[in-house]
C-alpha positions in Angstrom: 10.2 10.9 -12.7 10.4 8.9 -9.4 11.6 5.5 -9.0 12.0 3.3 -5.8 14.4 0.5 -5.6 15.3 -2.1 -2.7 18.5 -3.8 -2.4 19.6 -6.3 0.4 22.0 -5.7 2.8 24.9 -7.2 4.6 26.0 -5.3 7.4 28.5 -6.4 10.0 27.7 -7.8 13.6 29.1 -4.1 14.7 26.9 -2.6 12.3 24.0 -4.4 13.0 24.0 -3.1 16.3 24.7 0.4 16.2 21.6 0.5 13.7 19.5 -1.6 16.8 20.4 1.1 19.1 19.5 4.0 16.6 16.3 2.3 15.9 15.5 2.2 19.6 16.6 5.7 20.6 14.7 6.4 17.5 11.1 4.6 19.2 11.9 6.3 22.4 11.6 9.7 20.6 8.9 9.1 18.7 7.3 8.2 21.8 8.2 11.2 23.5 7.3 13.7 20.6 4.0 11.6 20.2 3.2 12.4 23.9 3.6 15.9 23.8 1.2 16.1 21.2 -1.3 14.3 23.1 -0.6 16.1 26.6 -1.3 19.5 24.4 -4.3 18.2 23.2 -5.5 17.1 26.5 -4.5 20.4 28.0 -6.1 22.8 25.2 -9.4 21.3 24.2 -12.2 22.3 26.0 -15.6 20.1 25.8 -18.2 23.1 26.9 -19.7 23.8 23.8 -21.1 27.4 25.5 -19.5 29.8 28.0 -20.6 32.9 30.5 -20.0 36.3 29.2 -17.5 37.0 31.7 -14.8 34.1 32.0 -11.2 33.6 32.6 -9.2 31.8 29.4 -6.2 30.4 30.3 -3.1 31.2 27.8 -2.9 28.4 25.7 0.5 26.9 25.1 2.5 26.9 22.1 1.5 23.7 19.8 4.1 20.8 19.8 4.5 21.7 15.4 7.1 19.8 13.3 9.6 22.7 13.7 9.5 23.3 17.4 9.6 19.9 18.0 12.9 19.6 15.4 14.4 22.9 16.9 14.1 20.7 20.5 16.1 18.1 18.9 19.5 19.7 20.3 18.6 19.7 23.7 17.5 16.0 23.7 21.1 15.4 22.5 21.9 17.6 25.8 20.2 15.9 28.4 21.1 12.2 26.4 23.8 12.1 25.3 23.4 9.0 23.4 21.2 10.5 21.0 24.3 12.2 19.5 25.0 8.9 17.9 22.5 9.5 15.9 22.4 11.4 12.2 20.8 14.5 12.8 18.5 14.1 9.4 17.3 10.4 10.6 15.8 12.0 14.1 14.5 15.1 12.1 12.5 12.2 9.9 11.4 10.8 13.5 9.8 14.2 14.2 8.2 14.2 10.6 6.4 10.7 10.9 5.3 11.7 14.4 3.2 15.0 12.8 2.2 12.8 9.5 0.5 10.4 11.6 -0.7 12.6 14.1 -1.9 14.7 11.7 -3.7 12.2 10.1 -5.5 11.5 13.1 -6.4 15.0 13.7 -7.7 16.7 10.2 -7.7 13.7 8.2 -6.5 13.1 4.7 -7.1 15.2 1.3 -10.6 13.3 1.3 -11.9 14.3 4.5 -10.8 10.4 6.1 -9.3 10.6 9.2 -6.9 7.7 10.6 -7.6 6.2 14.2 -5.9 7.5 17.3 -1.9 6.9 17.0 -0.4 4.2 19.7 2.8 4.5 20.8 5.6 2.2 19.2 6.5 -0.6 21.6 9.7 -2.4 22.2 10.8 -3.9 18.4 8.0 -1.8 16.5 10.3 0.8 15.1 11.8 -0.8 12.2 13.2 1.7 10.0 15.1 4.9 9.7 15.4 7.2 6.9 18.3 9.4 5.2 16.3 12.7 4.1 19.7 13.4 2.0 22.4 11.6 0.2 24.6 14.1 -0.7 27.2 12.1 -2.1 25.6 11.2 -5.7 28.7 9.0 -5.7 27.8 7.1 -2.3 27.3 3.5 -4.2 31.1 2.2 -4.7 31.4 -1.4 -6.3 29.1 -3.4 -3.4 29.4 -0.8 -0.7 27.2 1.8 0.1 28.1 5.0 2.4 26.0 5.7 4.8 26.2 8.9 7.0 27.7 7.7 10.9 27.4 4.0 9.7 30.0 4.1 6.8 30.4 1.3 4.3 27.7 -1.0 4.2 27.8 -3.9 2.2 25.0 -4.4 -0.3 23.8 -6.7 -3.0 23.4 -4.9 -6.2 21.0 -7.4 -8.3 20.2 -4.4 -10.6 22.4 -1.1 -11.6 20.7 2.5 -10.8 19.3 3.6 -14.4 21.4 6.5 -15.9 20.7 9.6 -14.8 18.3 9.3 -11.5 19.8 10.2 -8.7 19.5 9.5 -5.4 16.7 11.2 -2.9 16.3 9.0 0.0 17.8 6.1 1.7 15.7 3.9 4.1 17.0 1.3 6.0 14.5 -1.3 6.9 14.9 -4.1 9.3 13.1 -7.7 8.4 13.2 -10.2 10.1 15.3 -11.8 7.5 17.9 -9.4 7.4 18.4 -5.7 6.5 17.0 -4.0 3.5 17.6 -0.1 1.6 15.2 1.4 -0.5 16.6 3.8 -2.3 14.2 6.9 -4.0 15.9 7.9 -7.0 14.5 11.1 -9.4 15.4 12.0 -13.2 13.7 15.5 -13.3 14.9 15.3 -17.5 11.9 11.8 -17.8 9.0 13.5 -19.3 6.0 12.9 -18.2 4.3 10.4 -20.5 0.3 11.7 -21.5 -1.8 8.4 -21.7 -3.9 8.2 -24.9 -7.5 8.2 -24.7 -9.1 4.8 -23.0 -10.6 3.2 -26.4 -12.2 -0.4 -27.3 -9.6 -1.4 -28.9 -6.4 -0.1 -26.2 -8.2 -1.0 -22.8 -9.4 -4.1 -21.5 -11.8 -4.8 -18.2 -11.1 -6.6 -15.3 -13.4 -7.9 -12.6 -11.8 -9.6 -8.8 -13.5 -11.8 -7.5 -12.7 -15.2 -5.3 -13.7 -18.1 -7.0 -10.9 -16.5 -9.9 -8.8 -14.0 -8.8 -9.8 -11.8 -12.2 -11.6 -12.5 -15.2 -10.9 -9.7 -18.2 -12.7 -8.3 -20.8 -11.3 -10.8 -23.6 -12.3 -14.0 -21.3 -9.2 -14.5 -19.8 -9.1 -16.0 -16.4 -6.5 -15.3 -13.8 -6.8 -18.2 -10.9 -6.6 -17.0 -7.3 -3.0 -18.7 -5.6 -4.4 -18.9 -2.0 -0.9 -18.9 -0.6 -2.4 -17.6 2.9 -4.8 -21.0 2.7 -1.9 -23.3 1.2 0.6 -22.1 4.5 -2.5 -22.0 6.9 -1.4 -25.4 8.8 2.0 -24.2 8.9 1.2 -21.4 10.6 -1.0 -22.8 13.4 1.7 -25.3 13.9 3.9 -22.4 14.3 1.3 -20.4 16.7 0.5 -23.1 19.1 4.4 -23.8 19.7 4.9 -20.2 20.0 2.3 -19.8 22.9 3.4 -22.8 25.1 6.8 -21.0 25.2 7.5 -19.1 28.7 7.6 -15.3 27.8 11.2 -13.5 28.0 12.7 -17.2 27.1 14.8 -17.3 24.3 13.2 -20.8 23.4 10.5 -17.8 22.4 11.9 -15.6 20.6 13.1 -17.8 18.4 9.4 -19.2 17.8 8.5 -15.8 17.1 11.2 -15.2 14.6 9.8 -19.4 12.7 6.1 -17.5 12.5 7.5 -14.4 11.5 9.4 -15.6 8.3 6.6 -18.3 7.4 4.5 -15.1 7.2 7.1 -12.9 5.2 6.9 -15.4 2.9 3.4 -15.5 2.3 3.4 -12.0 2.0 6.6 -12.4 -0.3 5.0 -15.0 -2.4 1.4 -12.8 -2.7 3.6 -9.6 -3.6 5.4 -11.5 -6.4 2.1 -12.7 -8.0 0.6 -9.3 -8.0 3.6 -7.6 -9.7 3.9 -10.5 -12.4 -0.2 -10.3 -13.2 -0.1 -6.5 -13.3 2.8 -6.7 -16.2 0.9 -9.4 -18.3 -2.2 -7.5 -18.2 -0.6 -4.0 -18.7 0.7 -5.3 -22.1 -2.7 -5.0 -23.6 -3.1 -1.5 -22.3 -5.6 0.9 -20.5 -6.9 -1.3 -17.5 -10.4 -0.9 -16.2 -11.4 -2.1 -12.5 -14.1 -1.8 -9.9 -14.0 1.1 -7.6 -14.1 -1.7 -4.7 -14.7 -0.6 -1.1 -11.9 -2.8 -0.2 -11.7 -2.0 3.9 -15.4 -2.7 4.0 -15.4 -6.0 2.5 -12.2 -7.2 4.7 -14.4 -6.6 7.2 -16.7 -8.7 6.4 -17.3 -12.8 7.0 -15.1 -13.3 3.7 -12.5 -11.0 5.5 -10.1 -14.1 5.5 -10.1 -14.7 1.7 -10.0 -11.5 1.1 -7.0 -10.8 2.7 -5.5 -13.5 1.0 -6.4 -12.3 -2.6 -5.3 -8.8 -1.8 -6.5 -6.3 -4.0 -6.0 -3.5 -2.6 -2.0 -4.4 -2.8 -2.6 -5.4 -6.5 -4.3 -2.5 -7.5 -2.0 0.0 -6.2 1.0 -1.9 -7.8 -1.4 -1.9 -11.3 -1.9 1.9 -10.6 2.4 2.9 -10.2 2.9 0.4 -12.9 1.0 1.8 -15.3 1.7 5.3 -14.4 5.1 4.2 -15.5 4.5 2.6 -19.0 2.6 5.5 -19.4 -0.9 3.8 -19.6 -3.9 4.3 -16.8 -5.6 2.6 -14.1 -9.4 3.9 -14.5 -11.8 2.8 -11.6 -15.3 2.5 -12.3 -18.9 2.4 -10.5 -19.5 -1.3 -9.6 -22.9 -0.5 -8.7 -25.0 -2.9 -11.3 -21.7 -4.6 -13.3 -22.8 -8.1 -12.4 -26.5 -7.5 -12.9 -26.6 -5.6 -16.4 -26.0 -7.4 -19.8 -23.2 -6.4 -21.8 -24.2 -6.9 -24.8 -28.1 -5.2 -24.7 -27.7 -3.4 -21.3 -30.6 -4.4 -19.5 -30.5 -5.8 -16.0 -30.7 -9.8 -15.6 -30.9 -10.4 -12.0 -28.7 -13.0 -10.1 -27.9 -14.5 -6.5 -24.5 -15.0 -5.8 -24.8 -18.6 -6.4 -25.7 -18.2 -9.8 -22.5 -18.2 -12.3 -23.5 -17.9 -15.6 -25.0 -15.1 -17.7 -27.9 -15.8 -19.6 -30.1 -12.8 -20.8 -33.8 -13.2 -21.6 -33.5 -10.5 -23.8 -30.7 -10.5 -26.3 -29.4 -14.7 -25.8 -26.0 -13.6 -24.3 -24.7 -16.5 -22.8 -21.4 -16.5 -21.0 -19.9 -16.8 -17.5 -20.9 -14.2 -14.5 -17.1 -12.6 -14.4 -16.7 -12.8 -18.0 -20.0 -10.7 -17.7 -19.0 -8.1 -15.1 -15.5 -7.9 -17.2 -17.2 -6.2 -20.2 -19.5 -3.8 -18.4 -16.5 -2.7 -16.4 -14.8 -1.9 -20.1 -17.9 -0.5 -21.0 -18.2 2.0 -18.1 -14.5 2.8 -18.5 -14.9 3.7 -22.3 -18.2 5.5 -22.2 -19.6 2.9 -24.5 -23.3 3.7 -25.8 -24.6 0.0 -24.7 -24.5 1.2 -21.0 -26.5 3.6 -21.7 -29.5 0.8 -23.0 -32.3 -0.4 -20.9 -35.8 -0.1 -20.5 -37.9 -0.8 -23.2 -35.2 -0.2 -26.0 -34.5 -2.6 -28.8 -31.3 -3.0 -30.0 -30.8 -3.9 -33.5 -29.3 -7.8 -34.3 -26.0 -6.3 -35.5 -25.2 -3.7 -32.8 -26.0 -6.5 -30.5 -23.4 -9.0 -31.9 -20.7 -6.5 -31.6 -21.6 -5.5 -28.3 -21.2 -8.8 -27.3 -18.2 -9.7 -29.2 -16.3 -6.6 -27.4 
């Protein structure tokens, strides 16, 4: 089992800046590595899509992989010294994320997606480094942590490691309000919990939406906080000073550093909401949701509320919660949840303006969401009401427990 927790930091001012330089040597090498890649690329592709019989081929040159690029590392330690500083492991990690995103660029992702063209990191956009391996299980003394070439950092320990899980990986993150270590720790002895069955009775539905942020199966409502709206003002206010200061001032830098916390804590205050809905509605089980093309609708002219409801955030907290407690996440079609009836199956068109459900049909009567909700149960549980429609008639009792699930 794999667990990932974050603690605060408090390093010292000498510290706090050998970690600024490895973070910038860092950002210079993934620059470097990144542009090799690219200059191979450039050098190797070849847009003629037909060729003579007879032609000369040039040798093509060895590709820029993960392990020639780490087996280069020594010589960049050679011609800069500086870079010696640095823990070998943290500049292997450099090289790793440099092929991770480059890859993603060229082949795409397990689907077949491919990521847009990497940019190189500019000055400040490097903000982490990682710790491939702690080898000292022990490394955590009291409020210290040990860190390979840094030593003893202190840390806030608001929660004790759980027994057993030991520790993979060590990231240290720079915010701007201070310094931060996630820690991946793994208990290879947790079994893997097998979810029962999605049911009725053990899974409830729930359908997103920006009048409420969720409505589940059971009529529950969930409202939307709008804490992107609710700081809105602030952050113009913020904006405008920031743009009439003179750039390389420290008069801006310190503007930046105003607008950068007011929008960690939005982002603080969004994250917190999402983890405390996802517990309360993980207590009553399976969960079902839309199958939402979520980068498609931020894209849209709601792009701006949909940001601030952020449910693709929520839903992959839901998903790693769940997978913890042992329950599942179980996405469903959202083609037709809105329009169909849940408690006879037949479709009752509606415009967006229209809120409430009422079917011609059976006499359900209930709101829109509520609506969608159930269907989205429905869908998740293979319930026989989805498959209604047409011309069937369902029988007066069948039809009051549909519409009472």
């Amino acid at each position: 089992m794999r667990l990932s927790h974050q603690y605060r930091l408090r390093p010292t001012a000498q510290q706090q800046v050998q970690m600024e330089q490895w973070l910038e040597l860092l950002r210079r090498q993934y620059n470097h590595r990144l542009a090799e890649r690219f200059n191979w690329w450039e050098q190797n592709r070849c847009d003629v899509n037909a060729c003579p019989l007879i032609c000369h081929l040039p040798e093509p040159k060895d590709k820029p992989t993960y392990y020639v690029q780490a087996t280069d590392l020594p010589n960049s330690k050679t011609l800069f010294p500086e870079y010696k500083q640095v823990y070998s492991q943290v500049l292997q990690d450099c090289v790793k994320r440099v092929e991770k995103t480059y890859d993603r660029w060229i082949k795409g992702d397990s689907n077949g997606n491919r990521s847009g063209k990497p940019r190189f990191k500019g000055k400040g956009r490097y903000r982490s480094f990682t710790f491939s391996q702690i080898k000292n299980q022990n490394c955590i003394n009291g409020k210290f942590i040990k860190l390979p070439k840094i030593g003893n950092v202190k840390l806030i320990l608001h929660r004790p490691l759980p027994d057993g899980f030991k520790i993979k990986t060590a990231t240290i993150t720079r915010k701007i309000d201070g310094w931060y270590l996630n820690l991946s720790l793994e208990d290879a002895s947790v079994p893997i919990i097998t979810p029962d069955a999605p049911t009725m009775d053990n899974t409830i539905g729930i359908d997103v939406g920006l009048k409420s942020f969720l409505v589940t199966s059971t009529g529950e409502s969930v409202e939307i906080p709008q804490y992107y709206r609710k700081a809105e003002k602030r952050l113009k206010r913020l904006q405008r000073q920031l743009s009439k200061k003179k750039k390389g001032s420290k008069r801006r830098v310190k503007a930046i550093k105003r607008l950068a916390k007011a929008h960690l804590k939005v982002a603080n205050q969004r994250k917190d909401f999402h983890y405390k809905t996802a517990n309360h509605l993980l207590t009553q089980g399976h969960v079902a949701h839309e199958d939402l093309n979520i980068k498609g609708l931020a894209k849209s002219k709601l792009a701006k509320s949909v940001n601030d409801a952020g449910w693709g955030q929520f839903l992959q907290i839901l998903s790693f919660k769940a997978a913890k407690a042992g329950l599942m996440t179980i996405p469903v079609n959202p083609n037709g949840t809105t329009q169909a009836c849940s408690g006879c199956g037949e479709t009752v068109p509606k415009t967006i303006a229209d809120r409430w459900h009422s079917c011609p049909h059976c006499g359900l009567e209930l709101d829109r969401d509520h609506n969608a909700a159930i269907n989205i149960k429905q869908r998740a549980v293979g319930h026989p009401v989805q498959a209604l429609g047409g011309d069937r008639v369902v029988e007066p009792e069948k039809r009051e427990a549909c519409a009472v699930s």
